[in-house]
C-alpha positions as CSV (number, residue, x, y, z in Angstrom):
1,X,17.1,22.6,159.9
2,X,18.1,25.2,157.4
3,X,16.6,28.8,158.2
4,X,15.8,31.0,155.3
5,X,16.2,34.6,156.6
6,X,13.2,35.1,154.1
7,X,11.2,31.7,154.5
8,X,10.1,28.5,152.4
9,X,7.0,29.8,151.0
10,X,9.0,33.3,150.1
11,X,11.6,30.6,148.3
12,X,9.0,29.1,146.3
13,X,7.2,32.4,145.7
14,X,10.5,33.9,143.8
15,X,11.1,30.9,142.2
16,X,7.7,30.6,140.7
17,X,8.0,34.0,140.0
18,X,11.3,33.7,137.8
19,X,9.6,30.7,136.3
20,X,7.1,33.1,135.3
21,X,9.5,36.2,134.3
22,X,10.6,33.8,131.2
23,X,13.3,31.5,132.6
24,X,13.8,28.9,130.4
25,X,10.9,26.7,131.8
26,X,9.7,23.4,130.2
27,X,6.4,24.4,128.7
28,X,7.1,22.3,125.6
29,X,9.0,19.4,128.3
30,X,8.2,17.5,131.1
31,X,9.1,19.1,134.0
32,X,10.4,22.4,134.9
33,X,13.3,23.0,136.9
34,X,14.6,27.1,138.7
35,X,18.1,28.0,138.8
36,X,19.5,27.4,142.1
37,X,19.6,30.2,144.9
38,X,22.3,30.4,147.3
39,X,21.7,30.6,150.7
40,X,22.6,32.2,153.7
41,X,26.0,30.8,154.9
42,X,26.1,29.8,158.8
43,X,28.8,29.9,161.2
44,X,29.2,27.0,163.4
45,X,31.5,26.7,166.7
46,X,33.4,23.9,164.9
47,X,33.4,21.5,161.9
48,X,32.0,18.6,164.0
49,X,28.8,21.3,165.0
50,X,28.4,22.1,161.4
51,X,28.2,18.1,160.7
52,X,25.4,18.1,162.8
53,X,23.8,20.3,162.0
54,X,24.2,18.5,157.8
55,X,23.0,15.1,160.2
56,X,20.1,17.2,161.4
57,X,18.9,18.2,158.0
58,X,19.4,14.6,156.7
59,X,16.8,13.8,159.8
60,X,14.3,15.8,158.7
61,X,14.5,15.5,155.4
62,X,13.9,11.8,155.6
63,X,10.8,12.2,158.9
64,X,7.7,11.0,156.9
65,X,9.3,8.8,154.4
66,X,9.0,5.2,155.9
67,X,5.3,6.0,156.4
68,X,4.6,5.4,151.7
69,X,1.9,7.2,150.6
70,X,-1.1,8.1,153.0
71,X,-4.5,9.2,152.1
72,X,-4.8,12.3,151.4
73,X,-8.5,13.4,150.9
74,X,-10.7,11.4,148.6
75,X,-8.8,9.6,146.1
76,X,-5.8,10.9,146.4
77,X,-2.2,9.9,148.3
78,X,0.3,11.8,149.4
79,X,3.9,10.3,149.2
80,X,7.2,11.8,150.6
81,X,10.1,10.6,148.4
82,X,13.9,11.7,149.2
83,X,16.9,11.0,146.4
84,X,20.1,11.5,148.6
85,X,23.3,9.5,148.6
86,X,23.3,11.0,152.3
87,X,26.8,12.8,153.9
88,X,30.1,12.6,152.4
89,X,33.1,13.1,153.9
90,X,35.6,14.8,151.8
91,X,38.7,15.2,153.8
92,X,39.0,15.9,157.0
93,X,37.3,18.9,157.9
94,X,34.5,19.0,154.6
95,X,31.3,16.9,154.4
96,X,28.7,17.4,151.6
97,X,25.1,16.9,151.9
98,X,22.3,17.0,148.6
99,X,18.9,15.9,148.6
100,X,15.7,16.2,146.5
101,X,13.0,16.2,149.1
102,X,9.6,16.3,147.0
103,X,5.8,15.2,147.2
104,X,4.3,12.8,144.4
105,X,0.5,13.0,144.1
106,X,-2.0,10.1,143.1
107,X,-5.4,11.1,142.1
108,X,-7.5,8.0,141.1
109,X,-10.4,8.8,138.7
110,X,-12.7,5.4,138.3
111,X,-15.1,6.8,136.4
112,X,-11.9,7.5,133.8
113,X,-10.5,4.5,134.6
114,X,-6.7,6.6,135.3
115,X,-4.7,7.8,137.9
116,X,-3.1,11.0,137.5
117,X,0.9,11.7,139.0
118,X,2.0,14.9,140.0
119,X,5.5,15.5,141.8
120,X,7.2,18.6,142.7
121,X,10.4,18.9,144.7
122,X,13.5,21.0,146.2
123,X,16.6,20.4,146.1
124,X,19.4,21.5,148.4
125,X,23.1,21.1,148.3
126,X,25.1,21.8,151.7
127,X,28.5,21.7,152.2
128,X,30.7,22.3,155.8
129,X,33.9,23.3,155.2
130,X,35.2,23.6,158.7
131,X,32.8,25.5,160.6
132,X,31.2,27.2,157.8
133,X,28.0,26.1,156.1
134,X,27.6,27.3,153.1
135,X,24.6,26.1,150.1
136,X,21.5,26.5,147.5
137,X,18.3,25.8,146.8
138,X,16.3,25.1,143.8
139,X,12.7,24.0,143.3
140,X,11.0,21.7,140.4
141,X,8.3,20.2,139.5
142,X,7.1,17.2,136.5
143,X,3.8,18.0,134.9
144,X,1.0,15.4,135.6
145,X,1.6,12.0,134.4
146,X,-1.9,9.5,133.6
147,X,-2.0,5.8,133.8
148,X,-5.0,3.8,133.6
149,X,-6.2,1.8,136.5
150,X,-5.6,-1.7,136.3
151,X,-9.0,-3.2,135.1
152,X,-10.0,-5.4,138.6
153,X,-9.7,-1.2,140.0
154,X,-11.9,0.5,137.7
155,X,-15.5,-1.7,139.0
156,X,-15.2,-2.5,142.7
């Protein structure tokens, strides 16, 4: 896994916090999006130790994801989605790895006849060059979508 020095929730917590400070945010869009951080570089024995540890990453990134979306209190699922076009080798001793790791939200409301769609995500970008890892991290989010339920949902 990738250790922030500072941790995940301190991540989000300066992020929201330069959200909030006036970065250019999307009130008036859909979704709002932080500038990346970097992180921490790491030091690896060898280039083939920092691969595994990209491989390890990709592992965890992608636990939860075969399960769709589980119940998550009273109407309401939880679903862990992951957009990754995984590791890529480039050359010899580099390797890539990017993913946007997030959690999408359903809340169904029958006596509104909608569901409401929330997802908010980070997004990491690693790369080994060698034995050195280096990377950033960004958070974002999509303000609340509504559908209506399909009409066989709305009366059970």
């Amino acid at each position: 896994m990738i250790s922030f020095p500072f941790g995940r929730r301190r991540l989000a917590a300066v992020l929201l916090a330069s959200l909030a400070a006036g970065f250019p945010a999307a009130s008036a869009l859909a979704s709002g999006r932080l500038p990346p951080l970097p992180l921490p570089a790491q030091h690896f024995a060898s280039f083939e130790t920092c691969l595994e540890h990209l491989e390890a990453v990709q592992r965890a990134d992608m636990a939860g994801v075969a399960e769709g979306a589980v119940a998550d209190g009273e109407n309401r699922t939880r679903q862990k989605l992951v957009d990754s076009e995984g590791i890529v080798r480039v050359g010899a001793q580099t390797a890539r790895y990017r993913a946007r790791v997030g959690n999408q939200f359903r809340v169904t409301d029958r006596q509104k006849g909608m569901i409401e769609t929330t997802f908010s995500y980070e997004e990491t970008a690693l790369e080994c060059q060698g034995g050195e890892l280096t990377g950033n991290a960004t958070s974002g989010y999509m303000l609340p979508g509504i559908e209506q339920l399909p009409a066989a949902a709305e009366h059970p």
